[in-house]
DRENPA-3360 file (N, C-alpha, C; in nm, 2 decimals, always signed):
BEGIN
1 = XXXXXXXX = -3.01/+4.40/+2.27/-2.87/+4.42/+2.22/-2.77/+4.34/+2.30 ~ -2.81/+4.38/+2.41/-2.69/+4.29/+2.51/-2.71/+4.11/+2.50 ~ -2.83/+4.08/+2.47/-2.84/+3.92/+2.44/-2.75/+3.88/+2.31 ~ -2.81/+3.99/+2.22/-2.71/+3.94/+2.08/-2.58/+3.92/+2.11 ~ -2.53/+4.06/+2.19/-2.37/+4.02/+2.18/-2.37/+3.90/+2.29 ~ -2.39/+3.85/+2.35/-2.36/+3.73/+2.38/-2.34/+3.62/+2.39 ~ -2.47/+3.64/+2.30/-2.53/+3.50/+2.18/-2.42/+3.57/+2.08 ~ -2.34/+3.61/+2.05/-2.26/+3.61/+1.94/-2.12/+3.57/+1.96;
9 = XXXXXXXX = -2.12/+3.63/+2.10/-1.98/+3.58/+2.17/-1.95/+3.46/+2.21 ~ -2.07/+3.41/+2.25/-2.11/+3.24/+2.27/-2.10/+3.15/+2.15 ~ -2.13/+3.18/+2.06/-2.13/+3.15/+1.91/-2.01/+3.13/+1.90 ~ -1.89/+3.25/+1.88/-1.78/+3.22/+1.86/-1.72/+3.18/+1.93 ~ -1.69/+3.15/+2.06/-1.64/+3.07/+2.14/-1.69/+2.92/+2.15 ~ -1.79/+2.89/+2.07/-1.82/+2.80/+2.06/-1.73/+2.73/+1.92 ~ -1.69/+2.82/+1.82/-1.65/+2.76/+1.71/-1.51/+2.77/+1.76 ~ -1.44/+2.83/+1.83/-1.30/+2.81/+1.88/-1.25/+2.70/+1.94;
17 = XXXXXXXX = -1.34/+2.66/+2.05/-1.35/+2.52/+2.12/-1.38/+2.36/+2.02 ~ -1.49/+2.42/+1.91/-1.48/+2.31/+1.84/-1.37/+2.32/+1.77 ~ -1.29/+2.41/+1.74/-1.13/+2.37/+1.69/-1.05/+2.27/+1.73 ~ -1.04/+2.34/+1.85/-0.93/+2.33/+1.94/-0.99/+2.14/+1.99 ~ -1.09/+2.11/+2.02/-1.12/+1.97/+2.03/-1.10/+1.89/+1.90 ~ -1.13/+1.97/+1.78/-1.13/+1.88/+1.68/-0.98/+1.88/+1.67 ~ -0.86/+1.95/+1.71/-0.74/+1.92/+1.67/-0.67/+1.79/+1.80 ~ -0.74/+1.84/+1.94/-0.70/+1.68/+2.04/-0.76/+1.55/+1.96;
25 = XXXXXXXX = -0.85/+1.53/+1.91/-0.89/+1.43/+1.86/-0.83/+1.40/+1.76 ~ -0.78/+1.50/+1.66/-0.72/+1.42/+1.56/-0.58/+1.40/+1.61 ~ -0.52/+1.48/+1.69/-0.37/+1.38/+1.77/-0.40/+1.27/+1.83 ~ -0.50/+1.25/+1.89/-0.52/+1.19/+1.97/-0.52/+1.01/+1.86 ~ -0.64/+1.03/+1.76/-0.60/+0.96/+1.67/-0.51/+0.92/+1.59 ~ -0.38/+1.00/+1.56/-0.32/+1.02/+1.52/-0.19/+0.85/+1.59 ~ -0.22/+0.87/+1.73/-0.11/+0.83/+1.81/-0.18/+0.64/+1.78 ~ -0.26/+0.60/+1.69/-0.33/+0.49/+1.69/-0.18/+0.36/+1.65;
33 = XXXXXXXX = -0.11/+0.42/+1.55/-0.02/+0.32/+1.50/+0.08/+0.41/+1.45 ~ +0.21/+0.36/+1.38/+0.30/+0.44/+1.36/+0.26/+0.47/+1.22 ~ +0.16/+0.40/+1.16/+0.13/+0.48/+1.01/+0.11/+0.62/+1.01 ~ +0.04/+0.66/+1.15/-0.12/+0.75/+1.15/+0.00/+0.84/+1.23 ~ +0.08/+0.83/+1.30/+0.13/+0.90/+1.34/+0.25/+0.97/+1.26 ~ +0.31/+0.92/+1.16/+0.37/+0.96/+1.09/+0.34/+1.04/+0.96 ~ +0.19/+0.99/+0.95/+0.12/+1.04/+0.86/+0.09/+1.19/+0.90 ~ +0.04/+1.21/+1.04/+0.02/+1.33/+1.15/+0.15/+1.43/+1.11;
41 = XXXXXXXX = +0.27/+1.34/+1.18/+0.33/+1.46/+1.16/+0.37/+1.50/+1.03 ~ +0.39/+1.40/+0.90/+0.43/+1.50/+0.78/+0.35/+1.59/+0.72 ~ +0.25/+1.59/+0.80/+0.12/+1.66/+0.72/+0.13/+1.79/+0.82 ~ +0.21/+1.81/+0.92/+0.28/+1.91/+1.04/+0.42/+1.95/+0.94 ~ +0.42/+1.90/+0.82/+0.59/+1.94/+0.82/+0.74/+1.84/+0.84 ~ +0.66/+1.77/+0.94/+0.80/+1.67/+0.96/+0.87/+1.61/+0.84 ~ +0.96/+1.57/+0.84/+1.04/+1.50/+0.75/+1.07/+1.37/+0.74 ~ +1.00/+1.28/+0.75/+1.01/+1.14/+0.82/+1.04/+1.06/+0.66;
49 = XXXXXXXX = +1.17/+0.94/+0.72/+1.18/+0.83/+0.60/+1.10/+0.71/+0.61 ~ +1.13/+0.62/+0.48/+1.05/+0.52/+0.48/+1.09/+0.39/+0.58 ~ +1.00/+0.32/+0.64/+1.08/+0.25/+0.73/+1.06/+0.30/+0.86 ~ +1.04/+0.42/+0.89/+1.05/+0.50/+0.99/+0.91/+0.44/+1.09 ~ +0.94/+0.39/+1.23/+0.84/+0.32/+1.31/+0.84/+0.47/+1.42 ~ +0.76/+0.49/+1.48/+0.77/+0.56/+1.60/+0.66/+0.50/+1.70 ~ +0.72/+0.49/+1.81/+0.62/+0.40/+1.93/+0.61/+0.46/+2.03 ~ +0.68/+0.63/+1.98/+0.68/+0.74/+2.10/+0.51/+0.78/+2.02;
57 = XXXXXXXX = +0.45/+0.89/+2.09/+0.34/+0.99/+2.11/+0.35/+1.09/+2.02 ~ +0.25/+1.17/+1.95/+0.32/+1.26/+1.81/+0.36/+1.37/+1.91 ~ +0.33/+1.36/+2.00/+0.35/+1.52/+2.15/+0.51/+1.49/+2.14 ~ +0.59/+1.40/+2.11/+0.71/+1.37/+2.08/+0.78/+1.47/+2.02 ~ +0.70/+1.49/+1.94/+0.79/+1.57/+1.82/+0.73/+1.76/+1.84 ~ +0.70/+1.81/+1.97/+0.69/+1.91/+1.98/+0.62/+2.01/+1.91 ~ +0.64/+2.14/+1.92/+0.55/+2.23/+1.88/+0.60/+2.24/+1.70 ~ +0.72/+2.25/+1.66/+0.78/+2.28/+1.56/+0.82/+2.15/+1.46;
65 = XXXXXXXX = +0.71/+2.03/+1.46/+0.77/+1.89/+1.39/+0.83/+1.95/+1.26 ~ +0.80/+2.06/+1.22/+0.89/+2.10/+1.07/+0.99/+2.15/+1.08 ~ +1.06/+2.15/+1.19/+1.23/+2.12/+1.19/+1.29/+2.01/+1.22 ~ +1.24/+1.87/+1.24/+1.27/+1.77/+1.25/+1.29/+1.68/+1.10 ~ +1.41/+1.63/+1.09/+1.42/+1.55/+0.99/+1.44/+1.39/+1.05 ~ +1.37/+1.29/+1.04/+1.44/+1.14/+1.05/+1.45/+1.07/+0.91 ~ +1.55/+1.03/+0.93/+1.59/+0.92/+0.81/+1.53/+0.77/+0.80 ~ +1.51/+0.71/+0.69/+1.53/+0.58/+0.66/+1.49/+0.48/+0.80;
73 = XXXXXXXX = +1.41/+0.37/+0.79/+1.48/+0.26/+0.89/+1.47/+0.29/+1.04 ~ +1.43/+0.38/+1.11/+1.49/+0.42/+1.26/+1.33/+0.37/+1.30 ~ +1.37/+0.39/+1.47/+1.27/+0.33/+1.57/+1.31/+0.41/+1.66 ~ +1.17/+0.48/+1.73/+1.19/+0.58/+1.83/+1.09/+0.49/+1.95 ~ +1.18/+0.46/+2.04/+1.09/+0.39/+2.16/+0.96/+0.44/+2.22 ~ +0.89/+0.39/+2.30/+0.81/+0.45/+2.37/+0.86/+0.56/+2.48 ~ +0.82/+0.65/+2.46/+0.84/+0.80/+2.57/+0.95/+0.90/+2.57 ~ +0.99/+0.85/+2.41/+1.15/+0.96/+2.34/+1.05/+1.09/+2.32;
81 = XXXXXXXX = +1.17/+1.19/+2.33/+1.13/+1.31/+2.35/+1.23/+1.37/+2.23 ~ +1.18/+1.43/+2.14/+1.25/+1.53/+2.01/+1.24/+1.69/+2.08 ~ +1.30/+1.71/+2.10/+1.27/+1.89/+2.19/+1.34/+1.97/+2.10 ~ +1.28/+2.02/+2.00/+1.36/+2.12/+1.91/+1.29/+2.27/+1.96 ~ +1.18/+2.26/+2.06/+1.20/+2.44/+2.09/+1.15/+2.41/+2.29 ~ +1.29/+2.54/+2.32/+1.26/+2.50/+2.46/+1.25/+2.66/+2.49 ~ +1.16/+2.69/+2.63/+1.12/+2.80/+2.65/+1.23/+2.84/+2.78 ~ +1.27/+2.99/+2.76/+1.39/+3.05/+2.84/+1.32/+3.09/+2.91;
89 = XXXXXXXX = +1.32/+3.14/+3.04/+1.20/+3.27/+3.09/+1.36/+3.34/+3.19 ~ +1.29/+3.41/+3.18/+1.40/+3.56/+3.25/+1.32/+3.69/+3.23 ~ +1.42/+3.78/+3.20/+1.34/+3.94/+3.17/+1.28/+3.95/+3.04 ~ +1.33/+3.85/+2.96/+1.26/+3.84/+2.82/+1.23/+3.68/+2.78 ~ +1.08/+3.68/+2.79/+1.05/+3.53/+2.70/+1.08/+3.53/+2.59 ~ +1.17/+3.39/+2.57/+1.22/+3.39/+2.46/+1.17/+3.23/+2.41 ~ +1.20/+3.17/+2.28/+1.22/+3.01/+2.24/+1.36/+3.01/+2.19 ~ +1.42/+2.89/+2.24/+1.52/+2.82/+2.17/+1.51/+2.71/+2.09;
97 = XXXXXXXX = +1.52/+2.78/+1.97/+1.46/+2.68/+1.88/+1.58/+2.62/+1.76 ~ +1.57/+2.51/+1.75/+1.67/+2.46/+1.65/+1.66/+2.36/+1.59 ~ +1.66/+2.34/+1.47/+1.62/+2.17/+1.35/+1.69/+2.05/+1.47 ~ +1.63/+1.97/+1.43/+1.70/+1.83/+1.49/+1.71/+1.70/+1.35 ~ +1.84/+1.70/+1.35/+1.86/+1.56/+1.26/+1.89/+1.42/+1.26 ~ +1.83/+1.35/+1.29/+1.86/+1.19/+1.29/+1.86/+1.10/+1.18 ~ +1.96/+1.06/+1.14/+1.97/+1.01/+0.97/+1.93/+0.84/+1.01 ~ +1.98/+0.77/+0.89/+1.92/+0.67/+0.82/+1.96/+0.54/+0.98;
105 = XXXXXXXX = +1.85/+0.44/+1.00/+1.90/+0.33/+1.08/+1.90/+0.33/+1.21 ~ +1.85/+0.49/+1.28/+1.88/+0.49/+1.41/+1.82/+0.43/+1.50 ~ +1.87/+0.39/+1.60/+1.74/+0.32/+1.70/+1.75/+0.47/+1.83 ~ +1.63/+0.47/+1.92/+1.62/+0.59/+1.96/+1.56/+0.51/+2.14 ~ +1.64/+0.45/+2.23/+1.56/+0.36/+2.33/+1.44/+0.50/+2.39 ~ +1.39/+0.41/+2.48/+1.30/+0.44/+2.58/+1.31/+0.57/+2.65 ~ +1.23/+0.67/+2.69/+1.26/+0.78/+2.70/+1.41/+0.85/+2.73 ~ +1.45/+0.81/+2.61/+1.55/+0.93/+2.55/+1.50/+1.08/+2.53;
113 = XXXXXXXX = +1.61/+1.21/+2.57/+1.53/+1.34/+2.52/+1.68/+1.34/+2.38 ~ +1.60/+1.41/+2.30/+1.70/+1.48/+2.19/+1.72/+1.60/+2.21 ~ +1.83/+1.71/+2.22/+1.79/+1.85/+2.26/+1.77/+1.91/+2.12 ~ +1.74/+2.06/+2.13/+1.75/+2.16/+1.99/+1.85/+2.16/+1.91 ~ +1.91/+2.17/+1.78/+2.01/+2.19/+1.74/+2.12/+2.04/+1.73 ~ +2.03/+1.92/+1.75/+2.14/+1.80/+1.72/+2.12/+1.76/+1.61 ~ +2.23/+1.68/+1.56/+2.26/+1.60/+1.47/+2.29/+1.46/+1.51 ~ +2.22/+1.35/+1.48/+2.27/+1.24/+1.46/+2.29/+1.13/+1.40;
121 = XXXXXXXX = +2.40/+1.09/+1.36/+2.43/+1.07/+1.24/+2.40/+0.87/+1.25 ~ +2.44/+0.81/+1.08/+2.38/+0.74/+1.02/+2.40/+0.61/+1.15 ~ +2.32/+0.46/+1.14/+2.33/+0.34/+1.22/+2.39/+0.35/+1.34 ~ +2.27/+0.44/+1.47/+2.31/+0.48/+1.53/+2.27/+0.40/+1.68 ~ +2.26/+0.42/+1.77/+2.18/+0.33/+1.86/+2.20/+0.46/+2.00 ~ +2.10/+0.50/+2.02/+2.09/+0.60/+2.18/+2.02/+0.48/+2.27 ~ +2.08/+0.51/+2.39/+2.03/+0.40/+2.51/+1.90/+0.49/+2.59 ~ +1.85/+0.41/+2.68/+1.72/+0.44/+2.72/+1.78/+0.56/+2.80;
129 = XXXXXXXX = +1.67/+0.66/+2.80/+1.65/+0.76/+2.90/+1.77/+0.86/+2.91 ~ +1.85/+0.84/+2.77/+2.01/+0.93/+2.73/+1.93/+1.06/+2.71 ~ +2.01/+1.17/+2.73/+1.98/+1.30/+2.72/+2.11/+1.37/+2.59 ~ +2.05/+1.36/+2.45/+2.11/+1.42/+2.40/+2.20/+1.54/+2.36 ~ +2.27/+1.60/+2.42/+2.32/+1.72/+2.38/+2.44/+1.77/+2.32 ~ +2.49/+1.67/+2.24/+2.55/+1.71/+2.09/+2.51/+1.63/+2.02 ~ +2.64/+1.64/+1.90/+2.57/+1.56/+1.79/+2.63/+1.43/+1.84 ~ +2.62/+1.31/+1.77/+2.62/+1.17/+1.78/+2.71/+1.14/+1.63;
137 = XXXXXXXX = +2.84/+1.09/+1.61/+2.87/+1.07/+1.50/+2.85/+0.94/+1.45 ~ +2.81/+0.92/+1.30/+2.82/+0.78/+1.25/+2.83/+0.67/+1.31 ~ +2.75/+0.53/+1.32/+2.79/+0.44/+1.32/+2.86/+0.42/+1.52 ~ +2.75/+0.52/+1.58/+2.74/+0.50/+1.74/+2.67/+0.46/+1.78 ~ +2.76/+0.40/+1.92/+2.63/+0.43/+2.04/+2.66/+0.49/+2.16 ~ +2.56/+0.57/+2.19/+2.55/+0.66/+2.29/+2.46/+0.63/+2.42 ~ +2.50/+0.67/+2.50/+2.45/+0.65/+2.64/+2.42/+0.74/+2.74 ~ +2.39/+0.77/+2.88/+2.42/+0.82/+2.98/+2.36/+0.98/+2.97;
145 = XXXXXXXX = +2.37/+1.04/+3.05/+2.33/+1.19/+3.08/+2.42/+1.28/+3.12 ~ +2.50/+1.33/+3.04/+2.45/+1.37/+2.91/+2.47/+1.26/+2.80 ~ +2.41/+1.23/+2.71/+2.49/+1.11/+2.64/+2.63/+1.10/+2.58 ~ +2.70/+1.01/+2.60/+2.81/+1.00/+2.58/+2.86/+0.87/+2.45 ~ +2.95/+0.86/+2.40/+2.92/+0.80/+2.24/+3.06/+0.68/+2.34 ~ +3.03/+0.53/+2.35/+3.05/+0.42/+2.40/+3.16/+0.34/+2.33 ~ +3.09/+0.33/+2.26/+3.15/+0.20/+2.14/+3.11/+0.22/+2.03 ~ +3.12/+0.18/+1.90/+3.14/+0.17/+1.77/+3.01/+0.06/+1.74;
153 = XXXXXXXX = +2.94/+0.09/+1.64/+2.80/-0.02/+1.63/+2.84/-0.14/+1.57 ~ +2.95/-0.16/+1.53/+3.03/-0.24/+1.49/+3.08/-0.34/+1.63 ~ +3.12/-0.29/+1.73/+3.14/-0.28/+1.87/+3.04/-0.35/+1.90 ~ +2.91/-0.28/+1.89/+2.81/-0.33/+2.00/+2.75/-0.44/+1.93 ~ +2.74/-0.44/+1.74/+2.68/-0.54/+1.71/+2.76/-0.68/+1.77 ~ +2.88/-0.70/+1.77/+2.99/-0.79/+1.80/+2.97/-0.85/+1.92 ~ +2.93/-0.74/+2.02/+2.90/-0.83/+2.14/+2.76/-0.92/+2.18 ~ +2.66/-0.83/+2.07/+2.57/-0.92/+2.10/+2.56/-1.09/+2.04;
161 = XXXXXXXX = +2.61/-1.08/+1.97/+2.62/-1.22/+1.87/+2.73/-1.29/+1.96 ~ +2.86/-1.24/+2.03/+2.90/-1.31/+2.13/+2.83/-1.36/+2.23 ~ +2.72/-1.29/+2.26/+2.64/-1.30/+2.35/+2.56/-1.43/+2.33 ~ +2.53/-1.45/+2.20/+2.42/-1.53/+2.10/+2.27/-1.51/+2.22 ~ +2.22/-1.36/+2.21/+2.13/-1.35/+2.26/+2.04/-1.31/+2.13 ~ +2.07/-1.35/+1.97/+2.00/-1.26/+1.87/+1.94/-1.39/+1.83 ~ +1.82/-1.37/+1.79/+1.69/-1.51/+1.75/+1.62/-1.46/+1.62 ~ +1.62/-1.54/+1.53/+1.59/-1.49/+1.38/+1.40/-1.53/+1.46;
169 = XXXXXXXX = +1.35/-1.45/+1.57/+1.19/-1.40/+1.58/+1.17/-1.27/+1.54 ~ +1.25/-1.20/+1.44/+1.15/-1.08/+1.43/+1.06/-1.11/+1.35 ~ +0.95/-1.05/+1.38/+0.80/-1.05/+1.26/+0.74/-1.21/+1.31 ~ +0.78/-1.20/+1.42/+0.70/-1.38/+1.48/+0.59/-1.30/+1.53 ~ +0.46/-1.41/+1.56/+0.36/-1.36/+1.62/+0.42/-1.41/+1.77 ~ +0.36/-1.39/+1.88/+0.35/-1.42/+2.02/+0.39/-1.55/+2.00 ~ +0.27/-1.66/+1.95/+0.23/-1.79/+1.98/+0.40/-1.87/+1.90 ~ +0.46/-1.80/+1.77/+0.53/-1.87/+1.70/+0.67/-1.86/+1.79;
177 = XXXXXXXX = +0.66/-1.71/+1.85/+0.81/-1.65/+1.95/+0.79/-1.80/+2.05 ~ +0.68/-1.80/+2.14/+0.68/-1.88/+2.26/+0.72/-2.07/+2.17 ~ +0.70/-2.08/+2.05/+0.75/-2.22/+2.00/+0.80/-2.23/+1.99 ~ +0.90/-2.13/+1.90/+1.02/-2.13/+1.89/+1.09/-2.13/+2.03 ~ +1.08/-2.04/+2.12/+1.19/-2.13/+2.24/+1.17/-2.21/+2.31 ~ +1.04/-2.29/+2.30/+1.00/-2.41/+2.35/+1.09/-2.51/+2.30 ~ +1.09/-2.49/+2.20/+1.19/-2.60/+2.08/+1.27/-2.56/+2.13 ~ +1.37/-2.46/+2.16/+1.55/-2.43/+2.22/+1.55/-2.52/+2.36;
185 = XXXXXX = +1.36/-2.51/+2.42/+1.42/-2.52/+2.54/+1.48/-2.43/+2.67 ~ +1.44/-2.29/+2.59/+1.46/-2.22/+2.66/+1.40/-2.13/+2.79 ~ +1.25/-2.16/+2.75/+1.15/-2.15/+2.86/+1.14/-2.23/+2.98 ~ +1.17/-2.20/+3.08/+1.15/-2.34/+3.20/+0.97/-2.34/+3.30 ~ +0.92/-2.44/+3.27/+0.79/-2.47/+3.26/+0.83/-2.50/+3.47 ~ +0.83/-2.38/+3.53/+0.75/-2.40/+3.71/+0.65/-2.44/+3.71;
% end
């Protein structure tokens, strides 16, 4: 009697573990390209638009990716963080949990966090490692910790073209990027 139940208990702890591994492997898969990963989370609920690249991790998008909406067009860096549920501890465990919105065009830099409960609105631009904690209106850019809204994307597009730091290489491979500034002349051969 006592074998059965343990060969039975073993049994099912066996099929619980094969869960639970079969669900790291398919994140884990998941994180292969921004197809697979977006594919991951809308099949979690997410809300993802077309155009939408993510270069962050699907662990990005937290426990709750079906309160997250992204729009259209955006790019989420490597190591951005979407935090729509954060855990309180005191006399009562609790979650703070809240939708997060980022509309159409956003760029999202390099470990950026978003907190619960934002909004950020359309052709937006967040700087690396900004900690979001309101919303973001239209046509910003935001910075700093807490993030702070800078200039106007209008603003920032302006300076870069002053800058003439913008090179019609997007969608170049390596080999075509490195010819093209061979030809400018802009590489200096030490």
């Amino acid at each position: 009697m006592i074998a059965d139940k343990r060969s039975k208990d073993h049994f099912v702890y066996r099929i619980i573990w094969g869960k639970k591994m079969f669900e790291k492997v398919k994140k884990i898969l998941a994180n292969r390209n921004y197809k697979t990963k977006n594919k991951y989370l809308i099949g979690r609920g997410a809300n993802i638009g077309k155009g939408t690249r993510l270069n962050c991790k699907v662990k990005a998008f937290g426990t709750e990716p079906y309160l997250i909406t992204v729009g259209e067009n955006c790019l989420f860096a490597d190591g951005v963080s979407v935090l729509n549920n954060l855990k309180k501890f005191g006399e009562t465990k609790m979650d703070i949990i809240a939708p997060i919105i980022v509309g159409n065009n956003v760029y999202i830099g390099a470990e950026a966090f978003i907190m619960p409960g934002i909004k950020i609105g359309n052709n937006c631009v967040i700087g690396a490692k900004a900690i979001v904690t309101h919303d973001i209106p239209d046509n910003s850019v935001a910075v700093g910790i807490p993030a702070k809204v800078i200039k106007t994307i209008d603003e920032y597009y302006d300076g870069v073209v002053k800058k003439q730091n913008n090179y019609p290489t997007a969608g170049m491979s390596f080999q075509e990027k490195r010819a093209y500034f061979e030809k400018l002349n802009y590489l200096n051969d030490n």
